[in-house]
C-alpha positions as CSV (number, residue, x, y, z in Angstrom):
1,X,0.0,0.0,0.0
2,X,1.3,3.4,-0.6
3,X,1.1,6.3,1.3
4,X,0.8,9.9,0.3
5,X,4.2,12.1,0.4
6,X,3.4,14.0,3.4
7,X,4.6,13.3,6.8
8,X,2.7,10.8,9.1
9,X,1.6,13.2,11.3
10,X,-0.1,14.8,8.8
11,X,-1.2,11.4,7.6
12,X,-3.1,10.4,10.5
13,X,-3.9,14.3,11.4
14,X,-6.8,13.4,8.2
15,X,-8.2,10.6,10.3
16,X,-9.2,13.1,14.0
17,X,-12.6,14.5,14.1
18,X,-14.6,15.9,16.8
19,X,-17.3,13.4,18.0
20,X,-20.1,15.6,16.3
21,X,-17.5,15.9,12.9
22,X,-17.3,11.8,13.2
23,X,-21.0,11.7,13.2
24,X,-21.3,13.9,10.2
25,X,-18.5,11.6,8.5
26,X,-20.6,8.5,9.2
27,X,-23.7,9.3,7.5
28,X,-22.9,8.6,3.8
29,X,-21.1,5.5,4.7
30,X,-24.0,4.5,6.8
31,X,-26.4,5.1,3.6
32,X,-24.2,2.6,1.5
33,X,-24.8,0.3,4.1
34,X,-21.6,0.1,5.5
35,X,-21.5,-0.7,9.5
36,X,-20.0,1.4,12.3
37,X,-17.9,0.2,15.3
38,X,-17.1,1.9,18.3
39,X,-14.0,1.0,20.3
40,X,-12.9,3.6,23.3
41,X,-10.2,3.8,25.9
42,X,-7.3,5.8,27.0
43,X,-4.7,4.0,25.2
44,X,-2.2,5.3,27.2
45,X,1.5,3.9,26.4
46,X,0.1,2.1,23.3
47,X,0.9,-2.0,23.1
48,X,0.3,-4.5,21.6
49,X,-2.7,-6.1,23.4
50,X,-3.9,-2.3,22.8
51,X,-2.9,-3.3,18.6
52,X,-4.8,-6.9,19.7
53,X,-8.1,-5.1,20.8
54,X,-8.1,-2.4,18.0
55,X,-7.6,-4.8,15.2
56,X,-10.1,-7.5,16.3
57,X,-12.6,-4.3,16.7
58,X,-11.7,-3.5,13.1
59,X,-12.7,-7.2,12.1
60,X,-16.5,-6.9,13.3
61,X,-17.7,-3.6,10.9
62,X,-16.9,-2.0,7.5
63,X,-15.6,1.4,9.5
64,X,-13.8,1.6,12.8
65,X,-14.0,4.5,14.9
66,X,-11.8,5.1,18.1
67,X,-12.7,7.0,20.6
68,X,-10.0,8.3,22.9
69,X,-11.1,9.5,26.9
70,X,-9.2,13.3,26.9
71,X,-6.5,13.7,29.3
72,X,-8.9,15.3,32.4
73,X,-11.0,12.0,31.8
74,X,-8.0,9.9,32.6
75,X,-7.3,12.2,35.8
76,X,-10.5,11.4,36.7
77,X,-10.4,7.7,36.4
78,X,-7.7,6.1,36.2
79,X,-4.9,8.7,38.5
80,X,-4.2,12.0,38.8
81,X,-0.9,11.1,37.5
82,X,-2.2,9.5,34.0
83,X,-2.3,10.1,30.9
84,X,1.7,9.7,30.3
85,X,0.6,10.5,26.6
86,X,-1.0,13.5,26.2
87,X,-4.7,13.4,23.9
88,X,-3.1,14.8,20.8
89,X,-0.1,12.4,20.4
90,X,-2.3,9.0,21.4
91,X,-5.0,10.3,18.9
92,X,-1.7,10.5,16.2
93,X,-0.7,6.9,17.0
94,X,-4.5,5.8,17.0
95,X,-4.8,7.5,13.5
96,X,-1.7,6.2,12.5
97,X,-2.6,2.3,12.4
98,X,-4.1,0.8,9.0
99,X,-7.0,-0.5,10.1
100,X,-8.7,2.7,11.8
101,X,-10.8,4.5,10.2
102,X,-11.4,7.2,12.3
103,X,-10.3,9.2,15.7
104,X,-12.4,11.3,18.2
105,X,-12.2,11.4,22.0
106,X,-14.7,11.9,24.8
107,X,-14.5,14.2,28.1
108,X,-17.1,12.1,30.0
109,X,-15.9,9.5,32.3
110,X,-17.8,6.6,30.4
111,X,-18.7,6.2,26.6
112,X,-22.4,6.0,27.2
113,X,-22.8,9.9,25.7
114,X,-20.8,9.2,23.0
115,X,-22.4,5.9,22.4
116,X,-25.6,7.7,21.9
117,X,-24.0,10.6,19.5
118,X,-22.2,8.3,17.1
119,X,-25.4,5.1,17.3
120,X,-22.3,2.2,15.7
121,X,-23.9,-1.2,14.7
122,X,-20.9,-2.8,17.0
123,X,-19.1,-1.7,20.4
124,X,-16.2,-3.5,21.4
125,X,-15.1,-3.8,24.4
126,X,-12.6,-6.0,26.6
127,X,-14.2,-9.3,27.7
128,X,-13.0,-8.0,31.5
129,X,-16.4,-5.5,31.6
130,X,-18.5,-9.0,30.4
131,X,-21.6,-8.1,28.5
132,X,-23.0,-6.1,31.7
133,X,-20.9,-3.7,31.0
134,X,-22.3,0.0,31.7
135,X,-22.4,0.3,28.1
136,X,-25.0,-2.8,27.7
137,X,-28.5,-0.6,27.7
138,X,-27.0,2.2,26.0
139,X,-26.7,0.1,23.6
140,X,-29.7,-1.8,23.5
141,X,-31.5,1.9,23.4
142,X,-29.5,2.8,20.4
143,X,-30.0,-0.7,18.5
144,X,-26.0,-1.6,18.4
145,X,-25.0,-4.8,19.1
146,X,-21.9,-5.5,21.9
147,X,-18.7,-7.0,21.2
148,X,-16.0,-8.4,24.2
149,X,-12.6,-9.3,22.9
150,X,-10.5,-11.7,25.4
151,X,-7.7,-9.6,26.9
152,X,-4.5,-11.6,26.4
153,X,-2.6,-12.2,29.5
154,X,0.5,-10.1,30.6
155,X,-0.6,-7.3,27.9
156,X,-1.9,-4.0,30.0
157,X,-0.7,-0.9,30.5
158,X,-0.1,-1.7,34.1
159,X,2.2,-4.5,33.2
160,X,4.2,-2.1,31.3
161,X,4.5,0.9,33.8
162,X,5.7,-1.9,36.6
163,X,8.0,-2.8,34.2
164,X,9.5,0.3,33.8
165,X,9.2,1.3,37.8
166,X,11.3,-2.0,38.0
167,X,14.4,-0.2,36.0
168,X,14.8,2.1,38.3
């Protein structure tokens, strides 16, 4: 496959919408018929069960859209001393990968508002939140269908900080 003869930043810089920009994006593909998934997360120090999750969710409908929590969600969440990657350079490496389609983000603390503005056929998620996952009636109200991905063991962000704690 090539590539235009720009820089990769500006590459995947084409692929980042807002959420209400993604929407607008989505509904001539949606009146060919093509399907939308919905994969969020932080992504924070991207791996490769983050590539394992992402590509699987790119499997299960014609268009893949990742939604990224911003940096104040991950505060609120996940530590007040998270993200490592800032929004703009995770949403780059997100964009950057083949096999997604688009990039938004999400300020909210869980998808479900997002969920509702974007309506995909397919949400993926990781097989951890089961399929009572918050995101299960949202869902259900919007017609989409749920998706859970097995997590492979040893691949988590956590895994990855300790790691790197452990070389110091």
């Amino acid at each position: 496959m090539r590539y235009p003869q720009t820089s990769w930043k500006a590459f995947s810089e084409q692929k980042i919408h807002s959420p209400s920009d993604a929407v607008s994006l989505l509904a001539p593909l949606r009146a060919k018929n093509k399907t939308v998934g919905l994969l969020n997360g932080s992504f924070d120090l991207l791996h490769a069960g983050h590539l394992h999750i992402l590509y699987e969710a790119s499997k299960v409908a014609d268009i893949l859209v990742v939604a990224l929590n911003t940096d104040a969600s991950i505060k609120r969440y996940k530590s007040k001393d998270r993200p490592i990657i800032g929004l703009q350079d995770r949403m780059e490496m997100i964009a950057a990968l083949a096999f997604v389609d688009y990039v938004t983000w999400f300020d909210e603390d869980d998808p479900r508002q997002l969920i509702r503005l974007i309506r995909p056929d397919v949400h993926v998620n990781g097989s951890e939140y089961g399929k009572d996952c918050i995101e299960a009636s949202t869902l259900e109200e919007c017609g989409g269908a749920l998706h859970l991905v097995d997590r492979i063991p040893g691949l988590a962000t956590s895994t990855v900080i300790k790691a790197i704690k452990n070389l110091c």
